[in-house]
C-alpha positions in Angstrom: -1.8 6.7 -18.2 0.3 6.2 -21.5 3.0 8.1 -22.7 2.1 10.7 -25.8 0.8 8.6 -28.9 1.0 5.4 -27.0 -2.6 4.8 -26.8 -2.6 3.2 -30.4 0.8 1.4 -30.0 -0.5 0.1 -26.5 -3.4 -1.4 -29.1 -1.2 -2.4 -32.0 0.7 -4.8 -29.3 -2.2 -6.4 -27.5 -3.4 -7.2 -30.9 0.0 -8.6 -31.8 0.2 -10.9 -28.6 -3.8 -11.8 -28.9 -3.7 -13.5 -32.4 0.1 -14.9 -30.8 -1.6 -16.6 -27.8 -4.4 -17.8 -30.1 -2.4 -19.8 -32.1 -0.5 -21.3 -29.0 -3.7 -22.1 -27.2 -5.4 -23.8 -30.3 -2.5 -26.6 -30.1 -2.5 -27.6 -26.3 -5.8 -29.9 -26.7 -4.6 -32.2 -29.3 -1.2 -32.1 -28.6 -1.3 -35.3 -25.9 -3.2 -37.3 -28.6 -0.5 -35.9 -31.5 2.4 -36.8 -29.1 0.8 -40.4 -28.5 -0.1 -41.3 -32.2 3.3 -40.5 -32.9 5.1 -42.8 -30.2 2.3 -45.5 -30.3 1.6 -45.1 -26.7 -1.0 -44.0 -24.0 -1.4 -40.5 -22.0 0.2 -41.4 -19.7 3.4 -42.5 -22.0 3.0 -38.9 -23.7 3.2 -36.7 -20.5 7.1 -37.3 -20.1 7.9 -36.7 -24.0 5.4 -33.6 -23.3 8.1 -32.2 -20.7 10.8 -33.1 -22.7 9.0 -31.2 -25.3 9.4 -27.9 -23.1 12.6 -28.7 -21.9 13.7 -28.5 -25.1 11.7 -25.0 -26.1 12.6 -23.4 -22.7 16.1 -24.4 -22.9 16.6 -22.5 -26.0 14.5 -20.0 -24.6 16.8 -19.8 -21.7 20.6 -19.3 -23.7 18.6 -16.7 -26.1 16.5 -14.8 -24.7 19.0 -12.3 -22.7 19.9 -12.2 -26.3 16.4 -11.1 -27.4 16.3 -8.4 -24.5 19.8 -6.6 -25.4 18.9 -7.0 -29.3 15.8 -5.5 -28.7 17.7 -2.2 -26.3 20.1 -1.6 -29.1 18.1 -2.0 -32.2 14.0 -1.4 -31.3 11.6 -3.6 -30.3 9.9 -3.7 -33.6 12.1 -5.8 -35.6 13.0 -8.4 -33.0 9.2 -8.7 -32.3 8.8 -9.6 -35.9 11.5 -12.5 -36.0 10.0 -14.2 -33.0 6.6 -14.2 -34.3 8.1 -15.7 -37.3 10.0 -18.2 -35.5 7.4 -19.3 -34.0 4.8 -19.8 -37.4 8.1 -22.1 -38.6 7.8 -23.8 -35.1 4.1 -24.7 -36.0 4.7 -26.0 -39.4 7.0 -28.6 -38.3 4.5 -29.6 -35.5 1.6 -30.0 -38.5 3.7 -32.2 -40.8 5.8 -33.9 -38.4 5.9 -37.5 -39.3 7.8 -38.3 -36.0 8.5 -37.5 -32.7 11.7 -35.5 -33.4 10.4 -33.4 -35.5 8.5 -31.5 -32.9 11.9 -31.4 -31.2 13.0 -29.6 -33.9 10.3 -26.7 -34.2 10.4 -26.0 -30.7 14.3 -25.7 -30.8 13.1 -23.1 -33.3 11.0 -21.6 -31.6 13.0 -21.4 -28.5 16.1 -19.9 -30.3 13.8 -17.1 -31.8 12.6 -16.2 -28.2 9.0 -15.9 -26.9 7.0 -12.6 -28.0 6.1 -11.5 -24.6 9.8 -10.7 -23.4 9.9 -7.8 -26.3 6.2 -6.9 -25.8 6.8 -6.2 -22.3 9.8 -4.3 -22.8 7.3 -2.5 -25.3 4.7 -1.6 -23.1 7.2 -0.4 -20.6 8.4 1.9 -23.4 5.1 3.5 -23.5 3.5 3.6 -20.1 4.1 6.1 -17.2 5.7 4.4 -13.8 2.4 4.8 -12.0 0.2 3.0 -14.5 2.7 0.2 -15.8 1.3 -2.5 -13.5 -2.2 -1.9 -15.1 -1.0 -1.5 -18.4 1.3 -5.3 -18.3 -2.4 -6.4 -17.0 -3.0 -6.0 -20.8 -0.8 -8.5 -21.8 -3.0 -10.7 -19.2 -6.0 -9.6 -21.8 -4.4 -11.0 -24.2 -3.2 -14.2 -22.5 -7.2 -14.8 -21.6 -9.0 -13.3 -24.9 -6.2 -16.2 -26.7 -7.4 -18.7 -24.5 -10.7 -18.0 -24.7 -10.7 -18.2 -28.7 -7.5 -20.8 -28.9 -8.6 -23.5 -27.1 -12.0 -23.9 -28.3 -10.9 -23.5 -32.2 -8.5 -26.4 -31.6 -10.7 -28.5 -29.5 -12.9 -28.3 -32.3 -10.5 -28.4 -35.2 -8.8 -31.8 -34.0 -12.6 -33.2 -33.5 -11.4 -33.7 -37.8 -8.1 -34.3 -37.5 -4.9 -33.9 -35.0 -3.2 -31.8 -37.2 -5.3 -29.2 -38.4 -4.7 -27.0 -35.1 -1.0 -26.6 -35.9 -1.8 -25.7 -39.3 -3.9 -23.1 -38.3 -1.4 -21.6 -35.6 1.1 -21.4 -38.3 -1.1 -19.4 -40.1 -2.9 -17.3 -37.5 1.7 -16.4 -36.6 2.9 -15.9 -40.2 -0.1 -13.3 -40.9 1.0 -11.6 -37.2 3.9 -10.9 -38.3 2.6 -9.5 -41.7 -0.2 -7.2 -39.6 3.4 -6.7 -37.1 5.3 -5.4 -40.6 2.8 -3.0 -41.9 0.8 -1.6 -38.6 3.7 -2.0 -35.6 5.3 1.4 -35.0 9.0 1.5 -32.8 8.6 2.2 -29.4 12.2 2.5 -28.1 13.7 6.2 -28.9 17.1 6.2 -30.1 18.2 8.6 -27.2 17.4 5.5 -25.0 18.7 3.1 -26.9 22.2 1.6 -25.9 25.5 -0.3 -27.1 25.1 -3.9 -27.8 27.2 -5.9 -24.4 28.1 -9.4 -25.0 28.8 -10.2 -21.3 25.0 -8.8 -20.8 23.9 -10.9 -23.3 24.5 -14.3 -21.7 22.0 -15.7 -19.4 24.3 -16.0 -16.2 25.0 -12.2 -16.9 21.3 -11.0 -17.1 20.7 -13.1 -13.9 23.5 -10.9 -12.4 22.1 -7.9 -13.6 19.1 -8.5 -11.7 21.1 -8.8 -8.9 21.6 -4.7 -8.4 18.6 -4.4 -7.6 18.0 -5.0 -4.4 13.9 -4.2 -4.6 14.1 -7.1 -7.3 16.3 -9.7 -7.1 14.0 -11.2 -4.2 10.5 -10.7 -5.9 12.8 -12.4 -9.2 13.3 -15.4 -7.4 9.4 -15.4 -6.0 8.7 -15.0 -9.9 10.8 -18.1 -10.7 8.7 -20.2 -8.2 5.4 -18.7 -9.4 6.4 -20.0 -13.3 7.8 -23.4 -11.9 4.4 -24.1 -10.0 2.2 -22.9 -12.7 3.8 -25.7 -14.6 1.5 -28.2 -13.2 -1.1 -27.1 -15.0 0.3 -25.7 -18.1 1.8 -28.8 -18.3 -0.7 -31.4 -16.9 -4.1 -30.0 -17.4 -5.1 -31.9 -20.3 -3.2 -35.2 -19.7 -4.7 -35.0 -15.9 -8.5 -34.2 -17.3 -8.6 -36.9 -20.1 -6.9 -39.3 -17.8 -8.8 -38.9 -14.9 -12.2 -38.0 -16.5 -11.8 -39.0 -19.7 -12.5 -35.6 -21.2 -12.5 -34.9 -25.7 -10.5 -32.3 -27.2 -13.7 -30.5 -27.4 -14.1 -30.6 -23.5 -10.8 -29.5 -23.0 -11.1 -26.7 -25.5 -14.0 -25.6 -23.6 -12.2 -25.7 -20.5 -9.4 -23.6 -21.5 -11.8 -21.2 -22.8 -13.3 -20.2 -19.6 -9.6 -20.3 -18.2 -9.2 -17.2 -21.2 -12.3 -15.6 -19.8 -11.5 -15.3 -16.4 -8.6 -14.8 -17.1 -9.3 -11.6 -19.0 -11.7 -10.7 -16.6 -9.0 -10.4 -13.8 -6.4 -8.7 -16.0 -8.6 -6.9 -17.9 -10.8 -5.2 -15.1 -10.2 -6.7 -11.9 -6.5 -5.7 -11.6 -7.4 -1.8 -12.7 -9.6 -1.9 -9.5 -7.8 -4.4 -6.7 -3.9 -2.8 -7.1 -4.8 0.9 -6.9 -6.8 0.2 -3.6 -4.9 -2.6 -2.3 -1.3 -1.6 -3.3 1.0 -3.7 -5.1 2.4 -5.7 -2.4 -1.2 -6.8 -0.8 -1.8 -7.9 -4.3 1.0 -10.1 -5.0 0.8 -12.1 -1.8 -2.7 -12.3 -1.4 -2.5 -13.4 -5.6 -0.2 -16.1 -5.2 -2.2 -17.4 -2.1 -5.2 -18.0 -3.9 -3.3 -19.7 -7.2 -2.1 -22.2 -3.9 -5.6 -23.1 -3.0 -6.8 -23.6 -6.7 -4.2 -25.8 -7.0 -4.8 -27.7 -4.1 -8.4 -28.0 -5.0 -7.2 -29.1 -8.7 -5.4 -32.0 -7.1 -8.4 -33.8 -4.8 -11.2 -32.9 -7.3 -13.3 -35.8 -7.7 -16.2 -34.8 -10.5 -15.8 -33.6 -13.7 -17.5 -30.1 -13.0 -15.1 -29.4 -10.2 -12.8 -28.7 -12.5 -14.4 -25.8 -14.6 -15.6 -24.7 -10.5 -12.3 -24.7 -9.2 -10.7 -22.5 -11.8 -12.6 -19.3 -10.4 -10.0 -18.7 -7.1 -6.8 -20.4 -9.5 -7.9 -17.5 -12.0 -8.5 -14.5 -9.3 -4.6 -15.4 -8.4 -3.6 -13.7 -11.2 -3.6 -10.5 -9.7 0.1 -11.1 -8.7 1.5 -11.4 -12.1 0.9 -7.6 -13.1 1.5 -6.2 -10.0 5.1 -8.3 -9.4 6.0 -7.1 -13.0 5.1 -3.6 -12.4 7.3 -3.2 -8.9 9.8 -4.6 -10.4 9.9 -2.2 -13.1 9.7 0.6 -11.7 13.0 -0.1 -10.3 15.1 0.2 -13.5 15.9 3.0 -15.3 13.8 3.6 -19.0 17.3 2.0 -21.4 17.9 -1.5 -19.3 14.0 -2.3 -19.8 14.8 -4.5 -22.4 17.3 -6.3 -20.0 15.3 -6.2 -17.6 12.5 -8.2 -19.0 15.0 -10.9 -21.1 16.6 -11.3 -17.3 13.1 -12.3 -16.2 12.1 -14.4 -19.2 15.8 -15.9 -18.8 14.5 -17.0 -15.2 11.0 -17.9 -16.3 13.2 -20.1 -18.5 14.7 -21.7 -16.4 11.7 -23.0 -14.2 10.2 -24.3 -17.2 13.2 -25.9 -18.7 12.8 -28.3 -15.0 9.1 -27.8 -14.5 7.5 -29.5 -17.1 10.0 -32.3 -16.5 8.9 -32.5 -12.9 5.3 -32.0 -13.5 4.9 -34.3 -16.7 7.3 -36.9 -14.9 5.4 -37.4 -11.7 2.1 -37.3 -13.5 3.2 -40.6 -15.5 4.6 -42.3 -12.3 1.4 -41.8 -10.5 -0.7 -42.9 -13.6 1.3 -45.6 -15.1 0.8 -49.4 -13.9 2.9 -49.9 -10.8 2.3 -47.3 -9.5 2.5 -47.2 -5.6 -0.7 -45.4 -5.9 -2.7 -43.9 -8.3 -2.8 -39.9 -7.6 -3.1 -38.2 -11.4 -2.9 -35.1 -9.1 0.6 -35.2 -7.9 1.8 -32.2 -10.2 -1.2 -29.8 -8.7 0.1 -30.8 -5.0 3.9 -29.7 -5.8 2.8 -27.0 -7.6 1.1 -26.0 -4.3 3.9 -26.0 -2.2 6.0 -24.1 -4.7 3.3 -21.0 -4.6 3.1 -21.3 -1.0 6.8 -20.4 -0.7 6.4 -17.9 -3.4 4.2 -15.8 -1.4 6.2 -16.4 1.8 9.4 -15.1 0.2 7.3 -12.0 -1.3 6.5 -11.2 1.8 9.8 -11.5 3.0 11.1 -9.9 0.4 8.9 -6.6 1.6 9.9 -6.9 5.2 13.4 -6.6 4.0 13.2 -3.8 1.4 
């Protein structure tokens, strides 16, 4: 299952990335209603500075997290974990006391040059699992995602029932005392023997693409990833401009919402994925996954009651199957000392959909809400974000065929 002594590291890190995603998710139900008090504006006026928000973040993300990966090969996962937790408890500070728009600009740059978490906590896990139980044991991080979610959401929604800005204040904590727990309780995972000179032309984001590209079983299932992360946009993005647009849902209701997003989430990482990818195989997971994110989408974008909603998320959820599975095929194809590169190549490329995602998402959401509009269809960004899975799971499938 897990490499000697890994059971207890494999713990320290899902611990590290739960009380991470917790203080993400207790932000996203207020944030619309932060970003609009702070422009004087409506929802739909805030969904465009909310994609120019993550432009912003991912763009950073995108130039520094090859970076992140190669730091992270040469020097241990440890310490470059701890500075991106940190960056990101700076990151939330500025969103609590920002007394304009730009200043949330300016804690995301921050958190975007620090680099997400996940791309050193994958490498991490990697460290310590076995090839043939890798796919379950990324599933954690899945765990984490929907345990964060669960908890996150529904501690914002009912934080900013007070006030707006008491979420923030609380992510900023619930990151500055991760990276304190990180300091004392984190061991290293990466051995020195597999440790390996620091390459400047591998730490650019062009050249981690291109490292991707020698290997043939995963530059195709790379690019399916990239669509997967663009379409998933629409509702990372969207969800709670579209739901208190369109049925005029509180902060609290949105919590909620999210919530049950963490739980099935963690239901289908957690125990789901230990059962469906041993039986199924890998492959049968990740196309059959990314076929049933299409329909939740679909079903997202012509939902016409409020409960639909919460409904709907059960098939979105179950496609999450593909996530795991595509990240553990893909690792098994590279060698134990490029892990690190490895997963900063893929965050590089999740980057990249998300520094033009939101943009699209949050973009056609306010020009099929705003007045004017040639019609009003608040689920335009689910619809896109359709299509874009569809062709995910035809070029997985391709990708197969072909290696």
């Amino acid at each position: 299952m897990i490499k000697p002594k890994g059971q207890a590291a494999l713990g320290f890190i899902f611990v590290t990335l739960l009380v991470d995603v917790m203080g993400f998710g207790i932000i996203i139900p207020v944030l619309p209603k932060l970003i609009a008090h702070l422009i004087h504006g409506s929802i739909s006026d805030a969904a465009p500075y909310a994609g120019l928000l993550a432009f912003a973040y991912a763009t950073m993300q995108f130039f520094c997290s090859p970076i992140i990966g190669n730091l992270s090969d040469k020097f241990g996962r440890r310490p470059v974990l701890l500075s991106s937790l940190f960056g990101f408890g700076i990151d939330y500070l500025f969103l609590a006391f920002a007394p304009t728009i730009w200043w949330l600009f300016v804690g995301r740059i921050i958190a975007g040059i620090t680099g997400a978490s996940f791309t050193t906590a994958s490498a991490y896990i990697a460290d310590i699992s076995t090839p043939e139980k890798r796919a379950a044991n990324f599933g954690l991080v899945g765990v984490a995602f929907g345990l964060g979610f669960i908890l996150g959401p529904a501690i914002g929604g009912v934080l900013g029932t007070y006030n707006v800005r008491y979420p923030f204040l609380a992510s900023a904590a619930l990151a500055l005392l991760n990276v304190a727990y990180g300091y004392f309780i984190l061991p290293e995972s990466l051995s020195k023997e597999n440790r390996r000179p620091l390459d400047l032309k591998r730490c650019s984001p062009w050249g981690s693409l291109i490292q991707l590209s020698k290997y043939k079983a995963v530059i195709g299932l790379a690019f399916s990833l990239f669509l997967v992360y663009f379409a998933v946009q629409s509702v990372q993005s969207v969800w709670t401009f579209f739901t208190i647009e369109k049925f005029h849902w509180t902060n609290a209701t949105v919590g909620w919402s999210l919530a049950l997003v963490g739980l099935l989430v963690a239901a289908v990482q957690g125990g789901l994925i230990r059962v469906i990818i041993p039986k199924i195989g890998q492959e049968r997971s990740i196309w059959i996954g990314l076929l049933l994110y299409t329909a939740g989408l679909i079903l997202f974008a012509f939902a016409s009651k409020s409960w639909m909603m919460f409904a709907f998320l059960v098939p979105y959820c179950l496609g999450g199957i593909a996530g795991p599975a595509l990240q553990g095929y893909m690792s098994n194809h590279v060698p134990a000392n490029e892990q690190g590169e490895l997963q900063g190549g893929l965050t590089s490329l999740v980057s990249l959909s998300t520094i033009f995602g939101p943009l699209v998402m949050t973009w056609s959401f306010h020009y099929f809400t705003k007045p004017g509009a040639p019609f009003q269809f608040a689920g335009a960004p689910f619809v896109i974000g359709a299509v874009l899975m569809l062709a995910s799971a035809l070029l997985a499938i391709r990708s197969f065929k072909r290696n």
